[in-house]
C-alpha positions as CSV (number, residue, x, y, z in Angstrom):
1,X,59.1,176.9,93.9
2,X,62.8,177.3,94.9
3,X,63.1,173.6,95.5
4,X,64.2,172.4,92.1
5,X,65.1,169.1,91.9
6,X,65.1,165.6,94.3
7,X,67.7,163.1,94.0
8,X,67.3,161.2,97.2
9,X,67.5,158.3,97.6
10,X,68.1,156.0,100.4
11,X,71.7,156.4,101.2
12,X,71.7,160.3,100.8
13,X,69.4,163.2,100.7
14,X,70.4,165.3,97.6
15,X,68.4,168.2,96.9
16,X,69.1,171.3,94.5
17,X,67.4,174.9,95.0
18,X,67.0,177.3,92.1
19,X,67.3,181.2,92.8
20,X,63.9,182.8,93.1
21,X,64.5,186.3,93.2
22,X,61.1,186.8,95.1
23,X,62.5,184.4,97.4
24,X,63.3,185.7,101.0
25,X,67.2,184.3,102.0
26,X,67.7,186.6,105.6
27,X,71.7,186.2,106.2
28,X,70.9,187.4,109.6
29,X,68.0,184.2,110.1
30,X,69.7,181.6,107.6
31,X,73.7,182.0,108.1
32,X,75.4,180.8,111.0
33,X,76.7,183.3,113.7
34,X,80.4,181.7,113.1
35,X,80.3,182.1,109.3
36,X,78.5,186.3,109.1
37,X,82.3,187.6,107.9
38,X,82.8,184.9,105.7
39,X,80.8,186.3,103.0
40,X,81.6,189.5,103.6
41,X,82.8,190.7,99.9
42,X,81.0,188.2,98.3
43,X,79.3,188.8,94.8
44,X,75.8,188.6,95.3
45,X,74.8,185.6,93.6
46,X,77.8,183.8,95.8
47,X,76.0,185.2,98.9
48,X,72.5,183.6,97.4
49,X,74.1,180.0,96.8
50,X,75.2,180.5,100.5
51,X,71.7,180.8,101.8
52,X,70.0,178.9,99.3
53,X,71.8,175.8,100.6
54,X,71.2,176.8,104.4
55,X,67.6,177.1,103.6
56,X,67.8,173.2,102.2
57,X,69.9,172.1,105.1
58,X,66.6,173.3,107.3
59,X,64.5,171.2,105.6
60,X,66.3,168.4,106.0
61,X,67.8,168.7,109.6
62,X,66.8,171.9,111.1
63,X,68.9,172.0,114.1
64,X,71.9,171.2,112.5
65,X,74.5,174.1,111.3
66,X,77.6,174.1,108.4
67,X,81.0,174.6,109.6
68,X,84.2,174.7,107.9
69,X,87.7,173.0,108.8
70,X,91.3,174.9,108.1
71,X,90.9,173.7,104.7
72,X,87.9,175.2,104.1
73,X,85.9,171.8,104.0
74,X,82.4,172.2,105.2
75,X,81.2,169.9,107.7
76,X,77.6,169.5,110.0
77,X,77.6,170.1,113.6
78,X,76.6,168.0,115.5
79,X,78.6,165.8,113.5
80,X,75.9,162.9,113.0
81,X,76.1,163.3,109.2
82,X,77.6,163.9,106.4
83,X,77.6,167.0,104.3
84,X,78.1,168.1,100.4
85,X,77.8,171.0,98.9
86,X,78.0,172.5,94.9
87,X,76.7,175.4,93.8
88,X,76.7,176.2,89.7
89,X,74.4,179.6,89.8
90,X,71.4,180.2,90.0
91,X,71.5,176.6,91.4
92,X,73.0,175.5,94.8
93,X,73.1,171.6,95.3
94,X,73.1,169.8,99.1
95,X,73.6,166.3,100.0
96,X,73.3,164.9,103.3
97,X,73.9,161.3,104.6
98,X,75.0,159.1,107.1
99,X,77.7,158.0,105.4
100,X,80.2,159.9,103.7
101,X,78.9,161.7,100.0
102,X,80.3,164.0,97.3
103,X,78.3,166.0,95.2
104,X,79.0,168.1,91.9
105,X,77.1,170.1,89.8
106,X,78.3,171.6,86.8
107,X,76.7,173.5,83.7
108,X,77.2,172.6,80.4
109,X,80.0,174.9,78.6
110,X,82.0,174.6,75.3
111,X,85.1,176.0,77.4
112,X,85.7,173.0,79.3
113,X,87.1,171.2,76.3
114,X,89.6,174.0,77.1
115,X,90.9,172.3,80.3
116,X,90.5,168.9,78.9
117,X,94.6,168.0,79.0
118,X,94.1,169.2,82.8
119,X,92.2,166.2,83.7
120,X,91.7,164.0,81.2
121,X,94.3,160.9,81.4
122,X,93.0,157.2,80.8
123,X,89.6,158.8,79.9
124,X,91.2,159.3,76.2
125,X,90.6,155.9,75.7
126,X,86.9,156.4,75.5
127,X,85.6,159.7,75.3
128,X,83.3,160.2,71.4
129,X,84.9,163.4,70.2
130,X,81.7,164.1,69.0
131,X,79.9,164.5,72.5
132,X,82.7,165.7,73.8
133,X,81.3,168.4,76.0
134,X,79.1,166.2,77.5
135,X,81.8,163.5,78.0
136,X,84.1,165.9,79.8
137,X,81.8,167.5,82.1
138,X,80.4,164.3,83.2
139,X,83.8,163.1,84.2
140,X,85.0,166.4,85.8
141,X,81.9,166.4,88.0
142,X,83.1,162.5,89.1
143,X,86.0,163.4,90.1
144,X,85.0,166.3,91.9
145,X,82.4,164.7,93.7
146,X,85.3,162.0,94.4
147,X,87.5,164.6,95.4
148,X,85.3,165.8,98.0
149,X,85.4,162.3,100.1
150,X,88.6,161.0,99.0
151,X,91.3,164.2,99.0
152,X,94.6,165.0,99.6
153,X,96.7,168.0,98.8
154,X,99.3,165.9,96.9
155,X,97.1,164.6,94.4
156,X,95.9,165.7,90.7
157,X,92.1,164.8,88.9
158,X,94.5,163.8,86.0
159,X,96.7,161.3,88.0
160,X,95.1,160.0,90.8
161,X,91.4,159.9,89.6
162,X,89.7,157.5,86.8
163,X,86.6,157.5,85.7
164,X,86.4,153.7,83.9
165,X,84.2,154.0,80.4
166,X,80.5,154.7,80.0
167,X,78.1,155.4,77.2
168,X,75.9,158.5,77.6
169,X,72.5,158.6,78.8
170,X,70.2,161.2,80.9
171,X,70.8,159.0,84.1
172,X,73.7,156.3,84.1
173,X,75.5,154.9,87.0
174,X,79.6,154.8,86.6
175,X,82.4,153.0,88.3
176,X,85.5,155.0,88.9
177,X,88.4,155.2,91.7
178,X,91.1,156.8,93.1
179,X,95.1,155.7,93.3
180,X,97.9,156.2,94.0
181,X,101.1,154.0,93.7
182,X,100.0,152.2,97.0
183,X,96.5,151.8,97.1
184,X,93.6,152.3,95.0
185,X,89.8,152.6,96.0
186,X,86.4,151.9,93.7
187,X,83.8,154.2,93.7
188,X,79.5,154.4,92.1
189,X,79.2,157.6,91.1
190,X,75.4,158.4,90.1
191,X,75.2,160.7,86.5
192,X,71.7,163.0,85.7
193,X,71.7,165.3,83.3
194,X,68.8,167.6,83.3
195,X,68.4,171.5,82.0
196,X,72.1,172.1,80.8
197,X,73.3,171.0,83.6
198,X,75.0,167.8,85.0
199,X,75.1,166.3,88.2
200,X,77.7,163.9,89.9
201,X,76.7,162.1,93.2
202,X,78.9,159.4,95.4
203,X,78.3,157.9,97.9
C-alpha cells in the first residue's frame, strides 16, 4: 500500500507515500501540463517523489493542480489551500490546509552532525551530545518546515530561526520562532519519529 503514513489532523491533511515499484505513477495522467519539462533530466527516483505526491494531492483534492512561483515555491491552484511538500526517498510527504503549513521530512544520518555549526545557534544550550543525531535532525526539520511559511532570501536557519528546548520522544510538540532585529514570530511545530525518519509539521 503506497499510502504510508497519516498525520492529519484537523488543521492540515498530512500524508506521506512510500515508493512501490509495482506502483503505476503515469507522468503523462499525474503531472501537470505546465510542469512536463520541469522534470525533464531528473533522476528517476526525483521523478517518482514528483508523482508520488501528485497521486496524494488526488486523494485529497482531485481537481486541484501544483504550481510553482519565480522562486520555485509550489503553490495549489485554485488557490483555496495551502500546500507543503518534502520528499526524503523512497518517501514523498504532502500537507494541505486551509491555513498556511510547512512540512519536513528528513532521514536519520550521522553526516548531519557535519553541518551542525551551519544551523545550530541557541540550540547549543540544550542539545544531549549523546543523541545528537536525533537532536539535530529534529531541529533542522523545524526550521525547514518554518522556513517554508515564514521565508525570506535575507535570512539564515542559524540566525533568524530558534527552536526553544525539548526533551526527546517519538511524538512531542515544540515551540520555536523566527526573528529578526524587528520582529519576531512563535510557532508549534509537531515532531514524529517513525522508521529512521523524522518528521516536522507547522502549522
Amino acid at each position: 500500500m503506497p499510502l504510508y503514513k497519516d498525520f492529519s489532523d484537523d488543521i492540515a491533511t498530512v500524508l506521506i507515500w512510500k515508493y512501490d515499484e509495482n506502483e503505476e505513477l503515469n507522468p503523462d495522467i499525474l503531472l501537470e501540463s505546465e510542469n512536463q519539462n520541469k522534470i525533464l533530466g531528473y533522476h528517476p527516483n526525483k521523478i517518482a517523489e514528483v508523482l508520488m505526491v501528485r497521486k496524494m494531492l488526488k486523494t485529497v483534492l482531485p481537481e486541484h493542480k501544483i504550481l510553482y512561483r519565480e522562486n520555485g515555491e509550489p503553490y495549489l491552484f485554485p488557490q483555496n489551500h495551502h500546500i507543503s511538500i518534502s520528499h526524503s526517498y523512497p518517501l514523498a510527504a504532502l500537507a494541505v490546509s486551509k491555513k498556511k503549513v510547512g512540512i519536513d521530512l528528513e532521514k536519520r544520518k550521522e553526516k548531519i552532525k557535519n553541518i551542525r555549526h551551519k544551523f545550530i545557534l541557541h540550540e547549543d544550550i540544550y542539545i544531549d551530545n549523546r543523541e545528537e543525531v536525533d537532536f539535530l535532525t529534529a531541529i533542522w526539520c523545524v526550521k525547514e518546515a518554518l522556513y517554508k511559511i515564514h521565508h525570506s532570501k535575507h535570512w539564515s536557519l542559524k540566525k533568524h530561526y530558534d527552536v526553544l528546548p525539548f526533551e526527546l520522544q517519538e511524538e512531542f510538540t515544540v515551540k520555536s520562532r523566527v526573528y529578526d532585529l524587528e520582529n519576531e514570530d512563535f510557532f508549534k511545530a509537531k515532531i514524529s519519529f517513525f522508521d529512521n525518519y523524522c518528521l516536522a509539521i507547522v502549522d
